[in-house]
C-alpha positions in Angstrom: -21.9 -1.6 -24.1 -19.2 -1.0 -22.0 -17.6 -3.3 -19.0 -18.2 -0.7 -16.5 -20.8 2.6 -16.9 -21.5 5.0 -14.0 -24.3 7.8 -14.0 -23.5 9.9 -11.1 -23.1 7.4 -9.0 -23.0 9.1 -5.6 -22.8 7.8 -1.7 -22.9 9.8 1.6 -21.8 8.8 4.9 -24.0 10.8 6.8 -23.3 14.4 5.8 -20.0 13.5 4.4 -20.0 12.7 0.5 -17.8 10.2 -0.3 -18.6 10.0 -3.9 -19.9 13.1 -5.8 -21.6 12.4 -9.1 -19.4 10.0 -10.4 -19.8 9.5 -14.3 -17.2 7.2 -15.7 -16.9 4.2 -18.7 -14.6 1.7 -18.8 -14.1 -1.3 -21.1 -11.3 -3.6 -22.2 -8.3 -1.6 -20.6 -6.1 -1.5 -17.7 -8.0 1.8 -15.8 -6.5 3.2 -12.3 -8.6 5.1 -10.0 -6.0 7.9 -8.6 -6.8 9.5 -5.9 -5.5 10.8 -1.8 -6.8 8.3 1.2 -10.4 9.3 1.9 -10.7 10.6 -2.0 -13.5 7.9 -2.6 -11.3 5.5 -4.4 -12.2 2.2 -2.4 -16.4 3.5 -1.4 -16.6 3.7 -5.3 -15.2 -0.5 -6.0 -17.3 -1.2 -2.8 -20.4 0.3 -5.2 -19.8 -1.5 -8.4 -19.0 -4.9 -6.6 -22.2 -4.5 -5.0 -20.6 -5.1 -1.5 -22.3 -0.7 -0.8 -25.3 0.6 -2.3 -25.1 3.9 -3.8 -27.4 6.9 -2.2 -27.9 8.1 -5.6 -27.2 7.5 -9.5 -26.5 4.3 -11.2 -24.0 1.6 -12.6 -23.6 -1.1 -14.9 -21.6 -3.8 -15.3 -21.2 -5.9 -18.1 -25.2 -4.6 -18.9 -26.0 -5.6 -15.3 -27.7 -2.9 -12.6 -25.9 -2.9 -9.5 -29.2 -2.5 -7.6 -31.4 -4.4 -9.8 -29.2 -7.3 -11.0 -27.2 -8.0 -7.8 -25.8 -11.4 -8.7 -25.5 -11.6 -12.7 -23.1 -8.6 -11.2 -21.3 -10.7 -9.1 -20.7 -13.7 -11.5 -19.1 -11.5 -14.1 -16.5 -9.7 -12.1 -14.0 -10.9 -9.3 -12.4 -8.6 -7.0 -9.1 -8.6 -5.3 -9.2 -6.8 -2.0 -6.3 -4.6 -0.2 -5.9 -7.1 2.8 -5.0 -10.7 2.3 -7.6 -12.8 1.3 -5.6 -16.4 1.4 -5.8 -18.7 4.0 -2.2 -19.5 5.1 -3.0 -22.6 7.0 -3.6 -24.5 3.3 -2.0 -25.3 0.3 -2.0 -22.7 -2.8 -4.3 -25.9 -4.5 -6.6 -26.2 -1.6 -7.0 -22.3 -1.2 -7.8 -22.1 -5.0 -9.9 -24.8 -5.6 -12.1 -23.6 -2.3 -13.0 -20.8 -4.6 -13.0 -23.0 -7.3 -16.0 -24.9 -5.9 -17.4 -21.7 -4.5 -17.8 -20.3 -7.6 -19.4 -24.0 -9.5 -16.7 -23.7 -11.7 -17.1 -26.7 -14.3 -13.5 -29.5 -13.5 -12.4 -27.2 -10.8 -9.5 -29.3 -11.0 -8.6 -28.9 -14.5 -9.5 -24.8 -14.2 -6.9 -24.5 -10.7 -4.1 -26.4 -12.2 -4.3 -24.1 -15.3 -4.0 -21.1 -13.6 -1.8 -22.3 -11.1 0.5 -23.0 -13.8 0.1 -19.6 -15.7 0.9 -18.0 -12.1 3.8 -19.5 -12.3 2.2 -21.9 -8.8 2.6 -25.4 -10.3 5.7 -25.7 -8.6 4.5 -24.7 -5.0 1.1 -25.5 -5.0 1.1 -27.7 -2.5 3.0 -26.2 -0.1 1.4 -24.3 2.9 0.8 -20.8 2.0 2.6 -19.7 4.9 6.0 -20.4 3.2 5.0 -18.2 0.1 7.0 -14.9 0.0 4.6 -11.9 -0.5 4.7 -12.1 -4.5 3.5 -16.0 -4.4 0.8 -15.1 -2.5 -0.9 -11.9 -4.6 -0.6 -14.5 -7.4 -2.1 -16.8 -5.6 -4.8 -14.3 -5.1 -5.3 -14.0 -8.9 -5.4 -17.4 -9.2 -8.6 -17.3 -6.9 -10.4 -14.6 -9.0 -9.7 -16.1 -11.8 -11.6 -19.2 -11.4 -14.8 -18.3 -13.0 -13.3 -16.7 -15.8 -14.6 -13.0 -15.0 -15.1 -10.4 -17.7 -13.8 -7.3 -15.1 -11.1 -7.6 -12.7 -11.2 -5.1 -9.6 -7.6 -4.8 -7.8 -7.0 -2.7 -4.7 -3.6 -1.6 -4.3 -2.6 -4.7 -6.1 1.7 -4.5 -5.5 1.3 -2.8 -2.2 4.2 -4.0 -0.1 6.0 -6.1 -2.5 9.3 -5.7 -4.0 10.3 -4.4 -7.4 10.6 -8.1 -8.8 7.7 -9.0 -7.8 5.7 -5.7 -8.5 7.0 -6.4 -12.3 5.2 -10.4 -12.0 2.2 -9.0 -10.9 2.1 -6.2 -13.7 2.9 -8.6 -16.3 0.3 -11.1 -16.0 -2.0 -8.0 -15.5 -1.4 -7.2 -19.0 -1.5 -10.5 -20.1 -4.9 -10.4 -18.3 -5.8 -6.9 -20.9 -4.2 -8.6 -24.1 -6.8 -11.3 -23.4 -10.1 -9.1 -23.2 -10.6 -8.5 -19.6 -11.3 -4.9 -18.2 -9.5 -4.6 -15.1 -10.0 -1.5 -12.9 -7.4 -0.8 -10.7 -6.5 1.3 -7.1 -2.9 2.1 -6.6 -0.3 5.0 -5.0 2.5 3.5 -7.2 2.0 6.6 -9.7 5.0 4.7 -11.7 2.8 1.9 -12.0 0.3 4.0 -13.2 1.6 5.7 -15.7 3.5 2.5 -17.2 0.9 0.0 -17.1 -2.3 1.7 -17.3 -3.9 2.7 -20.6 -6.4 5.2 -18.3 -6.2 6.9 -15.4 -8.4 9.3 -12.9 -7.9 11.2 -10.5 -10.1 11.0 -7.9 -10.5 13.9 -4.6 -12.6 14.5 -2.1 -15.3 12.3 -3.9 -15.1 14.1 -7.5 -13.5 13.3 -10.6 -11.0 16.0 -11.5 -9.0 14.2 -14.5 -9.1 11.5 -17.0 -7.3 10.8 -19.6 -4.2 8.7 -21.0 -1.2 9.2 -18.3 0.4 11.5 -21.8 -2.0 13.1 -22.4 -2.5 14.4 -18.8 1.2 14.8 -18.4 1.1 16.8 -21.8 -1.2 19.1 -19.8 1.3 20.7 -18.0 2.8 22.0 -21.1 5.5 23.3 -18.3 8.7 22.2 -16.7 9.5 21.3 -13.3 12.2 22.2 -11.1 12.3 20.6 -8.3 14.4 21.9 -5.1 15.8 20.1 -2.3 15.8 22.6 0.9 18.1 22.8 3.9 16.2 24.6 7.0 12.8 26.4 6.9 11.4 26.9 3.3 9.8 30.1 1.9 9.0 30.4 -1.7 10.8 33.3 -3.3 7.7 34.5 -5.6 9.7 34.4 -9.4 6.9 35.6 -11.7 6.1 32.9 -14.3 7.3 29.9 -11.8 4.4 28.4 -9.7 5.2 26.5 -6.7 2.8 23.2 -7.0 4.2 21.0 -3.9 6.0 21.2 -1.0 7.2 17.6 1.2 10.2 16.1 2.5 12.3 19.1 1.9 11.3 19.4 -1.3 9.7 21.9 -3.2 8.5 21.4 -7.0 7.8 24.2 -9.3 6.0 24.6 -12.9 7.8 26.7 -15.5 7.4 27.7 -19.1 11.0 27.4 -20.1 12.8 25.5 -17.3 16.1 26.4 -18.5 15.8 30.4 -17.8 13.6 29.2 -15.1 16.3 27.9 -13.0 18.8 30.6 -12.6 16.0 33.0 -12.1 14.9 30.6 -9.1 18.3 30.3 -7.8 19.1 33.5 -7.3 16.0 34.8 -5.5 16.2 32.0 -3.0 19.7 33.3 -2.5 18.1 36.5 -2.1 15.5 34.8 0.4 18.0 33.3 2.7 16.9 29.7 1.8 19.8 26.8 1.6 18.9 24.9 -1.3 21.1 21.6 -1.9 20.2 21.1 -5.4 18.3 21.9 -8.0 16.9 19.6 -10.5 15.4 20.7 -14.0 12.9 17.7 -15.6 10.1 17.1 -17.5 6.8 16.7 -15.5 5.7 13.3 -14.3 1.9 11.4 -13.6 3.4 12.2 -9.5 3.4 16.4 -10.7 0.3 16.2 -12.4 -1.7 14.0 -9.5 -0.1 16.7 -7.0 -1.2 19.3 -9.4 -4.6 18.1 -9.7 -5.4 17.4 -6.1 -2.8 20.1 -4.0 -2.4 18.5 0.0 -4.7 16.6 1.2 -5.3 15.2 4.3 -6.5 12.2 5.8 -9.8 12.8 7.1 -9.2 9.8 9.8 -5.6 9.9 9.7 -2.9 6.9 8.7 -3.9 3.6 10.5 0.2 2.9 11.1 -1.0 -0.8 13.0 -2.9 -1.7 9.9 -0.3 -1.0 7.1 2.0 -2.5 9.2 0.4 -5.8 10.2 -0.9 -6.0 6.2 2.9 -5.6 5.3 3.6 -8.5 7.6 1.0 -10.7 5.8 2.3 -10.0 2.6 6.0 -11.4 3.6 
């Protein structure tokens, strides 16, 4: 049996699918759930926490219906949400032994002082939360889902607006977390963290499962080079035979090759031929960012980028 099983699992909004037919297993590993804003990444945690019922299809976790067994679901996962779920008027004890007591946890005590400790908390525990830096305060957050002693660990976004220290303290009691037997399913757009930390990933658009697979092995896909241009002035791509344009942001453009190496003079000269300005151009081999991009082409945000929202949740974090 594994943590997590989905039979398409499905949900509309209306006429909109959010989720289309989601089959997926999951057990003992670090999984990430790729995928644009609006893909279906978060409607699908909402499902399996039991927080959204499905419109069609089914899921287990830990043996338990979604539908069916509602709160032997709910005992045997915890789940980290995007938005700050700590109360910065109390101490990191008193937020984590709330839950503590929430959840009946046997010497709540005992079982809060122990993870406060492996959090690396002891020290500042009983310090407002207000004065923890954005780091402190995701860990605090683990500290709370931890409690009960789940068997699956749902994170959204879990290093979202912290810095590169602190992304690396999160990560590594994440593994710690895998080493010990828990499955922990994750939501992220750090593809870096993705593909470093995660034993699974897939990628997730417009509600369907495109890829899945070991970051490698989908990066192994490819089979091709990328050369990646950096453009001055309007971009038009000079049609090489045997080099595919894939992206296009920021200035620059990304392209798949066979062989980058007589790729890359072919491509310089028929921009020069085009007119274009190129500043540089880089030759590499492809990365969990080419193949998502490859997988999933532009996307865009079917109710656009809440600016307020990511900034005021940045704020929190701090």
């Amino acid at each position: 049996m594994n943590a997590i099983e989905t039979h398409d699992l499905t949900r509309y909004y209306g006429a909109r699918c959010a989720v289309n037919h989601l089959t997926l297993s999951v057990d003992r590993e670090v999984f990430a759930l790729l995928g644009p804003n609006g893909s279906g990444k978060t409607t699908t945690v909402l499902m399996l926490t039991t927080m959204l019922h499905p419109t069609e299809g089914t899921a287990t976790v830990c043996g338990h219906d979604i539908l069916r067994d509602g709160e032997e679901v709910r005992r045997s996962l915890s789940y980290v949400p995007q938005d700050m779920a700590v109360d910065i008027k109390l101490t990191g004890r008193e937020n984590a032994l709330l839950f503590a007591r929430l959840y009946g946890t046997d010497t709540p005590k005992d079982r809060v002082d122990e993870l406060l400790a492996v959090m690396q908390l002891f020290d500042r525990a009983d310090d407002l939360v207000k004065t923890y830096s954005g780091g402190m305060r995701r860990r605090l957050e683990l500290v709370q889902a931890l409690v009960h002693k789940p068997e699956v660990l749902f994170l959204d976004e879990p290093t979202l607006g912290l810095d590169v220290a602190a992304r690396a303290t999160i990560w590594e009691h994440i593994t710690a977390l895998k080493k010990d037997g828990m499955t922990i399913f994750v939501t992220t757009h750090y593809m870096d963290e993705a593909d470093r930390f995660c034993d699974r990933v897939g990628i997730i658009s417009n509600g369907s499962l495109l890829a899945l697979d070991a970051p490698s092995s989908l990066k192994a896909r490819l089979s091709n080079d990328v050369i990646t241009a950096h453009i001055d002035g309007t971009f038009r791509d000079p049609g090489v035979d045997g080099i595919t344009l894939f992206s296009f942001a920021n200035n620059e453009a990304s392209f798949l090759a066979e062989n980058g190496r007589e790729a890359l003079p072919l491509l310089a000269d028929a921009f020069t031929r085009a007119g274009v300005r190129v500043r540089s151009l880089a030759l590499r081999e492809p990365t969990l960012d080419d193949v998502f991009l490859h997988t999933v082409g532009k996307s865009e945000e079917p109710a656009g980028f809440d600016q307020t929202k990511f900034r005021t949740m940045l704020r929190r974090r701090k």
